[in-house]
N, C-alpha and C positions, 0 to 999 in steps of 0.2 A: 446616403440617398442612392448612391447605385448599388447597394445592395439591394434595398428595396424593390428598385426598378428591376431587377433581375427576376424579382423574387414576383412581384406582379404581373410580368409578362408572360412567367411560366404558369401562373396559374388563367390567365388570361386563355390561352393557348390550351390548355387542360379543358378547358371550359366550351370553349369553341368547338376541339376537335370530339367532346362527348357528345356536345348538342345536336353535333354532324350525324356519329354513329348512333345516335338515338333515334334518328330519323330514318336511319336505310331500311330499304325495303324491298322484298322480289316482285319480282318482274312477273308474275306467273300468271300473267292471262285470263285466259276465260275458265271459271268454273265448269266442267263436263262432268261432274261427279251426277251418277244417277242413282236412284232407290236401289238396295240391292232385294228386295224382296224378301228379309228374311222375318217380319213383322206385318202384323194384320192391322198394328196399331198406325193411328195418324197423327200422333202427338206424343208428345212428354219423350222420356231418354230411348224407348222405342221407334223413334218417330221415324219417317219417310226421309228426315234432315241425319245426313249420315253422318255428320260435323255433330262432338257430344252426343253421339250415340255408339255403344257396341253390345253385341247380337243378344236376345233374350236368350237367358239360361245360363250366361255367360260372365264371370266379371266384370263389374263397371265399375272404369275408373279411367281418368284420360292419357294412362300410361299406356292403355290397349286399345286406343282409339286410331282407325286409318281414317281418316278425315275427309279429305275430297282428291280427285283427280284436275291436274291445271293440264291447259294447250296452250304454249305460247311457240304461234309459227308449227312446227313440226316437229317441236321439243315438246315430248309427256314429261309430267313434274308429278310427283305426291307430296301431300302434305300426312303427316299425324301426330298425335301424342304420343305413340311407339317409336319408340327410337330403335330406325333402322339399321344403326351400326352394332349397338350394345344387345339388343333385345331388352326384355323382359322375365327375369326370373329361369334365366335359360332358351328361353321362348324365343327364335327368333323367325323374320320375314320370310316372307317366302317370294317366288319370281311373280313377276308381270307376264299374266298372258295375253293375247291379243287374237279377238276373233273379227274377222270382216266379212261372214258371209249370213251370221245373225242365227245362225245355227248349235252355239254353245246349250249346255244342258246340264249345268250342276247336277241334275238327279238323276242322271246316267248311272253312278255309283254312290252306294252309301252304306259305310260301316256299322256293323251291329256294337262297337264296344269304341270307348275313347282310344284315341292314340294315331298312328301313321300307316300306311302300307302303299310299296308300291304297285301300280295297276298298268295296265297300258290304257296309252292315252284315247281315253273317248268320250270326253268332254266340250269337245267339238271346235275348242279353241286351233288357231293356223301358225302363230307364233308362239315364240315366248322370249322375253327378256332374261338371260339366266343372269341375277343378279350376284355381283362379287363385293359388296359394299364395302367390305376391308381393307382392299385392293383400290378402289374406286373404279371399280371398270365393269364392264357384261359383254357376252356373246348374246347372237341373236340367232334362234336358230327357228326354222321352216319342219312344223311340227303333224303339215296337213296331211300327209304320209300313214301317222303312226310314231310311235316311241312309246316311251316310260315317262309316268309324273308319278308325286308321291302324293295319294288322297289323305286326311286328317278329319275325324272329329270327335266333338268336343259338346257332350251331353246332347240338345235340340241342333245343333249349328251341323247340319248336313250342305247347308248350301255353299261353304266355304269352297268348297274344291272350284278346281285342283289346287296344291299347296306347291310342289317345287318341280323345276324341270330335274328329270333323272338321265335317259340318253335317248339315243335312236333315233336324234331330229337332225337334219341337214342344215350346217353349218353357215349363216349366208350373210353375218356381219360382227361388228365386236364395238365397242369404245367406250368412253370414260364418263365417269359419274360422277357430280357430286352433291357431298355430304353436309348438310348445315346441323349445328345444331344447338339448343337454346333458344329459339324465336319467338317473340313476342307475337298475340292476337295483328296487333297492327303490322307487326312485317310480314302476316301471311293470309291480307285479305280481310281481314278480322274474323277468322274462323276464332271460336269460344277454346276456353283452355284454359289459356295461361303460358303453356309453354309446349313447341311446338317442334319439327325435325320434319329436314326437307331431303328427297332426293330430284336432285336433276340431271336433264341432259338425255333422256330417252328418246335416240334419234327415229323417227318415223316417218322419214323419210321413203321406205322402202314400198307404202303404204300410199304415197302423192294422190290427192284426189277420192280416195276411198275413205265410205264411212266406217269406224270400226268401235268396238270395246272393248276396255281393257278389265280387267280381272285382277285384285292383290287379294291375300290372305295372311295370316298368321300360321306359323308351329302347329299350337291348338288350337287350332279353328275358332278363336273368338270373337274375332270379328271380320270382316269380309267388305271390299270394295269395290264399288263399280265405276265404271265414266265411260262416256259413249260422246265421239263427235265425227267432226268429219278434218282429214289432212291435207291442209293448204298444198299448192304446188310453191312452195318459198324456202328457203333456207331457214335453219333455226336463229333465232332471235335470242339475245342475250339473257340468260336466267338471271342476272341481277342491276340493275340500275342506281343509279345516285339520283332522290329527288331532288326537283329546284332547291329547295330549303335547303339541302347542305352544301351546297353552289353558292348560296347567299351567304351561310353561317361562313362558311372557309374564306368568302372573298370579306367578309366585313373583320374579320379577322387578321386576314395578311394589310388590309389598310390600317387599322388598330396600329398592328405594328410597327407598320412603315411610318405613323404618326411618330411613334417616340423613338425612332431613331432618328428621324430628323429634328427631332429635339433636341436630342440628344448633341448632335454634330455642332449644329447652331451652338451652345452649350459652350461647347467645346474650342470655334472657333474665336467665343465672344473673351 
């Protein structure tokens, strides 16, 4: 019999602590993802819903999908099907730019043949997140000046630019990111999928009060995202939370147990 009881409480516990982790979820705010323009269409995998959608002319498939843009507090978050640590077939992210005066211009430049080249910067974008996703970390640097970005594309997909910060921006912040990955529709909003990779932790701070939009790409320009809101004057707010439900599953489970261990004693003392 106490083996038994051993053996049932561990699965007891097994059971509880998955039903917990089945239920977490991020924290990531308000949807600011906007149309990126690159489609006349209003529906189907072309559509305006940039979530299961990437660029005509382009591979589709939810491996290459940049999904939406979250704001929680004056944390920027991304969601996609692109997994931004590994890439895609070599393929991988590119930075987050950030313009706040609504002056950005993808069609400033645009290559005659697929592939990369560096340009200087005149896309109109002010910042940029240089992304180090390996590392978990970024520089932020003040790009209103001038510098080098690297343009890309990729068959129709001219609007992706710019793809990477290259140099010549002023240095004016740095910190840590991170990395999810594996996420279910339901831990990320219930954007479509299946499975899903998060970066957070994009502090925008620097930004308090201004409206701005931010800008991601891919490698090969296949696809391309937008988000546009405005930056609370607040500190960032926790990129991940525990709902109620696993508060309830954990505590009805440490009472479970404390049930048969005072059975147990009783048991014991009888």
């Amino acid at each position: 019999m106490k083996t038994f009881n051993i053996i049932f409480v561990g699965m007891i516990s097994l059971l509880v602590f998955g039903m917990a982790a089945n239920v977490f979820a991020l924290n990531l705010g308000t949807n600011i993802t906007v149309y990126d323009g690159s489609s006349s269409k209003d529906t189907g995998w072309y559509g305006k819903n940039e979530d299961n959608e990437v660029e005509p002319g382009c591979e589709q498939a939810q491996s290459w999908d940049l999904e939406g843009f979250f704001l929680t507090g004056n944390d920027l978050q991304v969601i996609g099907g692109f997994d931004f640590l590994n890439g895609n077939k070599g393929i991988l992210v590119g930075d987050v730019f950030i313009d706040i005066d609504g002056a950005f211009d993808p069609n400033s430049y645009t290559m005659q043949s697929n592939g990369q080249k560096d340009i200087s910067n005149n896309f109109g974008y002010e910042y940029v997140f240089d992304l180090d996703v390996e590392n978990g970390t970024y520089e932020l640097y003040d790009i209103s000046g001038g510098g080098v970005t690297t343009t890309v594309y990729y068959k129709s997909n001219y609007l992706s630019n710019p793809y990477r910060y290259v140099d010549g921006g002023i240095k004016i912040g740095s910190g840590s990111l991170s990395y999810l990955a594996g996420l279910s529709d339901s831990q990320v909003n219930n954007l479509s999928g299946g499975l899903h990779y998060a970066l957070l932790g994009l502090d925008l701070n620097f930004i308090a009060g201004k409206d701005f939009t931010a800008h991601l790409t891919l490698g090969c320009g296949n696809d391309n995202l937008m988000g546009s809101g405005t930056v609370p004057f607040m500190s960032p707010a926790p990129a991940t939370v525990a709902e109620p439900a696993t508060m309830i599953l954990l505590g009805l489970g440490l009472v479970f147990l404390g049930g048969i261990s005072r059975k147990r004693i009783k048991k014991d003392q009888s």
